[in-house]
LUMKOL-781031 format. One record per residue: z, y, x of N, C-alpha, C in turn. Coordinates in steps of 0.001 Angstrom, whole numbers. Atoms other than C-alpha are relative to their C-alpha. Example, Ala and Ser with C-alpha at 12.3 -4.5 7.8 and 13.67 -1.06 7.14 Angstrom:
# residues 2
<mivex <0, -1190, 890>, <7800, -4500, 12300>, <0, 1200, 900>> <mivex <-60, -1190, -820>, <7140, -1060, 13670>, <730, 1090, -770>> 
END
This chain:
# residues 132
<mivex <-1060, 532, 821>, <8502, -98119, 30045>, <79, 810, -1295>> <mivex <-701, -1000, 1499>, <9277, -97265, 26240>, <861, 308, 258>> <mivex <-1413, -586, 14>, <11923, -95704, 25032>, <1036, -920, -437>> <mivex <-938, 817, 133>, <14644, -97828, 24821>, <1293, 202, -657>> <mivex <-944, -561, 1128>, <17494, -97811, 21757>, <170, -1233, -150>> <mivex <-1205, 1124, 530>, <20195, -99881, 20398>, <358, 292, -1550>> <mivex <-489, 61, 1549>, <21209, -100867, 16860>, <1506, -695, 74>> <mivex <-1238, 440, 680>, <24581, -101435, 15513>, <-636, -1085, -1220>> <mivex <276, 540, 920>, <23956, -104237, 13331>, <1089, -607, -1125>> <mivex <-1060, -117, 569>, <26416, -104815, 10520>, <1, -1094, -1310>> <mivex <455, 389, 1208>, <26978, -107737, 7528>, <931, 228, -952>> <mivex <-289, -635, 1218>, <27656, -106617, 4409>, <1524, -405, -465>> <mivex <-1276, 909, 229>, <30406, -109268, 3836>, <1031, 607, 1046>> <mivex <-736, -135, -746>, <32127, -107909, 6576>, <431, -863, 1412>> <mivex <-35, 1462, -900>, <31540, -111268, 8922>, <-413, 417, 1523>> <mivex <371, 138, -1457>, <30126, -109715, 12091>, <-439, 1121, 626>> <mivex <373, -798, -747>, <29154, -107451, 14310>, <-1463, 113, 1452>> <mivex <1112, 793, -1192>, <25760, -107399, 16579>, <-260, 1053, 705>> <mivex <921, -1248, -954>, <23889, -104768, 18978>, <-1179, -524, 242>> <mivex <1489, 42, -224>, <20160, -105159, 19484>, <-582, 1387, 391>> <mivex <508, -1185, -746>, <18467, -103143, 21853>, <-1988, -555, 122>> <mivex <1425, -96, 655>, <14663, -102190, 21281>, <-561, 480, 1483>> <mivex <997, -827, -1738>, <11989, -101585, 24701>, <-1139, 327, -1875>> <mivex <1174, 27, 884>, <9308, -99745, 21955>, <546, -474, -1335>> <mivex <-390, 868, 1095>, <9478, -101764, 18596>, <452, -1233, 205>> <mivex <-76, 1711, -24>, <9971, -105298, 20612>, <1480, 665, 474>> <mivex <-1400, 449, -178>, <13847, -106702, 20203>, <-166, -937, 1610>> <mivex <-89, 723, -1167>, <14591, -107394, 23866>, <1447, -775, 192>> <mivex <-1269, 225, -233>, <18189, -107961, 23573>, <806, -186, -1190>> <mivex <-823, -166, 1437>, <20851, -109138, 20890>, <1301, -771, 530>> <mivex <-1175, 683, -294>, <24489, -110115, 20961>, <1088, 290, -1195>> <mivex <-829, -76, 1089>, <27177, -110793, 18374>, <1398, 102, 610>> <mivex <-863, -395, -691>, <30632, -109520, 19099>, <704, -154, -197>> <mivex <-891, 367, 590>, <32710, -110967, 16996>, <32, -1516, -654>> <mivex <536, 719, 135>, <33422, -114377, 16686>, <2039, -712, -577>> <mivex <-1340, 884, 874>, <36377, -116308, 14300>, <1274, -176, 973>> <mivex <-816, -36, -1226>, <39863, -116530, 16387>, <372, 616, 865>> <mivex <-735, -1062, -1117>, <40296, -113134, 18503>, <1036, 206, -810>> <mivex <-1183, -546, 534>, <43528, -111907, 18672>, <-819, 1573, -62>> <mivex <239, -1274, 75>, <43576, -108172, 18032>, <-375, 756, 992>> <mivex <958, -843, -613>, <43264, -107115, 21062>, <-1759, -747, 211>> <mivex <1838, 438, -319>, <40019, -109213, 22056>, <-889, 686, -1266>> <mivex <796, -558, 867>, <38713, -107766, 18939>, <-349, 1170, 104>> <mivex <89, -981, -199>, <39400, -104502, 19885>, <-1145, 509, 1286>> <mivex <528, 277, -1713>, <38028, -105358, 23631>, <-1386, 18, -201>> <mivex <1536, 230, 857>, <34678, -106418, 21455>, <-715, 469, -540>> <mivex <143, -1450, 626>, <34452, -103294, 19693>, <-365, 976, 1220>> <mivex <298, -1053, -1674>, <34414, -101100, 23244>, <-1163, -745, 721>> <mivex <1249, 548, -933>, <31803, -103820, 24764>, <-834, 341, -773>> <mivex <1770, -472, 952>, <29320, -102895, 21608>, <-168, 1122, 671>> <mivex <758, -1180, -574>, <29682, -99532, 22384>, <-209, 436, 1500>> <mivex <753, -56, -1492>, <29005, -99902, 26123>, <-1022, -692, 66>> <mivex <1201, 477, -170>, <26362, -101855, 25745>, <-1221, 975, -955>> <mivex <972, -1465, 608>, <24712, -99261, 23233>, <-303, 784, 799>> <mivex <358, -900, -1036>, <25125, -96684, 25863>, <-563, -3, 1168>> <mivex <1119, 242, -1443>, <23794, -98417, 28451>, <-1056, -833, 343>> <mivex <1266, 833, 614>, <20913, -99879, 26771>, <-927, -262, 375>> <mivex <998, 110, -754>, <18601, -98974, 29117>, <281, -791, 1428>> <mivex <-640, 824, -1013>, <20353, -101571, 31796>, <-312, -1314, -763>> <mivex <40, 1540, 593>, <19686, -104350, 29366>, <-614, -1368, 972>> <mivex <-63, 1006, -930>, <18326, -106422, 32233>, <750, -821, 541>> <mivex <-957, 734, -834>, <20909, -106802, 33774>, <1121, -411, -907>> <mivex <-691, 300, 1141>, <22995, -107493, 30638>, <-64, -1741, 109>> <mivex <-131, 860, -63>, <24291, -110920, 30452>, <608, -375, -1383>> <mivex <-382, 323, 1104>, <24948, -113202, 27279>, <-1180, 458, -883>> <mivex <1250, 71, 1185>, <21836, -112439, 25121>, <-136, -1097, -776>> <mivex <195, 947, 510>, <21551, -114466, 22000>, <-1322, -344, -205>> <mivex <850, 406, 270>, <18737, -116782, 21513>, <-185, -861, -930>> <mivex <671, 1519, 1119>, <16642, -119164, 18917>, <-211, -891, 846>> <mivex <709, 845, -533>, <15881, -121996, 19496>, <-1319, -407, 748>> <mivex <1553, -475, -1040>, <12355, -120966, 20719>, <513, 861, 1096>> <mivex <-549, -896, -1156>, <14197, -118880, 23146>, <-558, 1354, 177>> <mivex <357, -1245, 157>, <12895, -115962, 21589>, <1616, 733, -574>> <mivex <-735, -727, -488>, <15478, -112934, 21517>, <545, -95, -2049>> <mivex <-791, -455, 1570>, <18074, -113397, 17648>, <-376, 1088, -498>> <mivex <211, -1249, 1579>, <17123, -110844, 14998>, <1303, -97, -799>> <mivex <-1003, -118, 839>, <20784, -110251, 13604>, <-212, 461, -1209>> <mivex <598, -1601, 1051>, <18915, -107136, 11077>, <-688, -1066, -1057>> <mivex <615, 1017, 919>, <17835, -109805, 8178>, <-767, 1111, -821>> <mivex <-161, -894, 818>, <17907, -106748, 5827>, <45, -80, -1450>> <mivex <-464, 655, 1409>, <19178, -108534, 3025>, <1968, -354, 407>> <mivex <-1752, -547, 278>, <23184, -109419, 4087>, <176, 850, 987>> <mivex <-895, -556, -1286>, <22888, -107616, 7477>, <-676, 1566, -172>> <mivex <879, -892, -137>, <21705, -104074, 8346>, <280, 845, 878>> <mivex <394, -1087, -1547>, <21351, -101250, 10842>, <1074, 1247, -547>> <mivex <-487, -664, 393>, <24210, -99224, 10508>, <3, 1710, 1226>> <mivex <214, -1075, -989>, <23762, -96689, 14087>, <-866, -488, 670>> <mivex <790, -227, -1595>, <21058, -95805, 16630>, <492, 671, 1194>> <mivex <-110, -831, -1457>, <21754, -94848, 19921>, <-1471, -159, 982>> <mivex <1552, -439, -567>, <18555, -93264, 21472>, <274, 854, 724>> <mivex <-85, -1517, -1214>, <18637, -91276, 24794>, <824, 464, -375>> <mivex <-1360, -1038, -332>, <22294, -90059, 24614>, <201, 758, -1687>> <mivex <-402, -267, 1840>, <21982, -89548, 20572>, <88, -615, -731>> <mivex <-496, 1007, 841>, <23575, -91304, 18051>, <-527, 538, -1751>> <mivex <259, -363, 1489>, <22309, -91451, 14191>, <432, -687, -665>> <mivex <-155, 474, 1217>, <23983, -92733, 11205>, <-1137, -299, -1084>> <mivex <904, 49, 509>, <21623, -94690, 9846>, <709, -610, -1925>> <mivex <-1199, 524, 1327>, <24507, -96332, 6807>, <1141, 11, -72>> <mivex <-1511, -180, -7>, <27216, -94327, 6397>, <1246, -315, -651>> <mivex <-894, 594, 662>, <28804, -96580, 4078>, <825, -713, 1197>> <mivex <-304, 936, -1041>, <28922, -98962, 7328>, <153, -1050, -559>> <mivex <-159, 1786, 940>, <28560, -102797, 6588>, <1419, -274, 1407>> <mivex <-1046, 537, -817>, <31838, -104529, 7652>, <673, 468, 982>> <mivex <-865, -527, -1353>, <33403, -104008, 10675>, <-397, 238, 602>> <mivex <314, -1156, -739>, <31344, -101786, 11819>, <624, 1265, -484>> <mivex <-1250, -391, 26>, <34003, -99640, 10319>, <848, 350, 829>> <mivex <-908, 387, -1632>, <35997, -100860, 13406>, <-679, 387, 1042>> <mivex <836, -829, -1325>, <33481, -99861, 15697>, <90, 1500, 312>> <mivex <36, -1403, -310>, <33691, -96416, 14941>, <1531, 146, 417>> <mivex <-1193, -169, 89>, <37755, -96576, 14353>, <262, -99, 1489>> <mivex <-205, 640, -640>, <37912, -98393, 17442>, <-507, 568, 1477>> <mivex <748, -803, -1219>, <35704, -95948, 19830>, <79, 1416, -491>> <mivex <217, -1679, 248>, <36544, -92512, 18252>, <104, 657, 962>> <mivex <-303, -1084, -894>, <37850, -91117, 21256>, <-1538, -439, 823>> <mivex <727, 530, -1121>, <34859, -92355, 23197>, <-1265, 262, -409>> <mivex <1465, -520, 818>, <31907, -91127, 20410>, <-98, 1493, -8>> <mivex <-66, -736, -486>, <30810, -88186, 21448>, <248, 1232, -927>> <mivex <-57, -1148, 1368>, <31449, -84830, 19077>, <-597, 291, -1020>> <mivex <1133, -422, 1338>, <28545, -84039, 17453>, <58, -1445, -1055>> <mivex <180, 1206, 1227>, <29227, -87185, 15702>, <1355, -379, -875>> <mivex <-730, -370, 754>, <32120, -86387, 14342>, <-390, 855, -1626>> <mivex <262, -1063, 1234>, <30209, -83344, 12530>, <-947, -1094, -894>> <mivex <614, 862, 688>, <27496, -86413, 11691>, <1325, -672, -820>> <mivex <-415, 749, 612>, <30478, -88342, 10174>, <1590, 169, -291>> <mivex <-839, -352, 47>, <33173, -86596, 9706>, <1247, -743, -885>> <mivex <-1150, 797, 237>, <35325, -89027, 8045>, <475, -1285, 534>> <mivex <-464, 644, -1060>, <35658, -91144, 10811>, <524, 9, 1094>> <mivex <-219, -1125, -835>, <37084, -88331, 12695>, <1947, -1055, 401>> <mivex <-1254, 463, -461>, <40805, -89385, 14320>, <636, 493, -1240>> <mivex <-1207, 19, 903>, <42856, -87982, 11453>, <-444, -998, -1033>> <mivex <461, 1105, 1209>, <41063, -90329, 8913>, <133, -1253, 359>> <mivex <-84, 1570, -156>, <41670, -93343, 10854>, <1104, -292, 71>> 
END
């Protein structure tokens, strides 16, 4: 088995939220997490399922809801024109890959501070609990 990692995927506009998880370079897994009409909490609820599904990336089997094309090959959210890769989570480490953050991936961090582990505080320190 590769090594297996998750992307935060993020669009620029602020419209959405995705996770895509990688076996190697092949996209095995993708899901969008945000979808027109949650109340606040479901949004919030949607925000905590990204980041459990990041962390437990290497379970993606058993992961249910995967988006597909119409070929029933596995969505590419990461266009890299409105969307883009804002965190990796790789083996129990997280990297800021766009610390501007597209959209409401913003909310992802706001939304899981207590639950992101320290050292990523010092990575991003203005997403720390007093800043939110």
């Amino acid at each position: 088995m590769k090594n297996i990692t998750a992307r935060l995927i993020g669009e620029h506009s602020a419209g959405m939220t995705a996770v895509q998880i990688y076996n190697g370079d092949r996209l095995v897994w993708s899901h969008e997490y945000f979808t027109d009409g949650a109340t606040h909490q479901e949004y919030i609820d949607r925000m905590h399922q990204a980041y459990d599904d990041m962390v437990s990336c290497a379970d993606y089997a058993q992961y249910e809801g995967c988006d597909y094309n119409d070929d029933m090959s596995v969505h590419d959210y990461d266009d890299g024109d409105t969307t883009g890769v804002d965190l990796v989570y790789d083996n129990g480490e997280w990297t800021i890959i766009d610390p501007t953050m597209h959209g409401q991936n913003m909310d992802f961090l706001r939304y899981n501070r207590d639950r992101l582990p320290r050292a990523f505080e010092r990575l991003a320190p203005q997403y720390t609990k007093e800043s939110a």
